[in-house]
Phi, psi and omega in degrees: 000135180283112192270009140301311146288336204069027195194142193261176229230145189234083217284169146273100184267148178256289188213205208282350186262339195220159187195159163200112208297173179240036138255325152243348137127010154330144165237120180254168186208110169283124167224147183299153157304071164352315175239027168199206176237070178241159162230162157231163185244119181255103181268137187258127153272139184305348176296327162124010198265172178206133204246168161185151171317331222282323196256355165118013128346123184284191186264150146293167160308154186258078173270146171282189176271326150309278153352301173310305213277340160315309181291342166279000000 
């Protein structure tokens, strides 16, 4: 749980690979490791910016576009 909001991310899955919550419109993509027998996680942020697990990145945060303009 994100302890600025109070609120987990609420996913939509489109198929065992792709998902997109539905209070902020994050898009996450599982994808295998190239190099071992890993998955990783690729997050799209509505900022248009993009994240992923692979190096030990945390999940973003579940921010609304309200939330964002608080926190700047």
């Amino acid at each position: 749980m994100n302890a600025a909001t109070g609120r987990r991310h609420r996913w939509t899955h489109h198929d065992k690979n792709h998902a997109t919550c539905q209070h902020c419109g994050t898009r996450a993509q599982k994808r295998p490791s190239p190099y071992g027998r890993r998955w990783w996680t690729e997050w799209h942020l509505p900022d248009g910016t993009t994240r992923d697990n692979y190096n030990g990145q945390p999940t973003p945060p579940c921010l609304t576009a309200d939330d964002a303009r608080k926190e700047t």
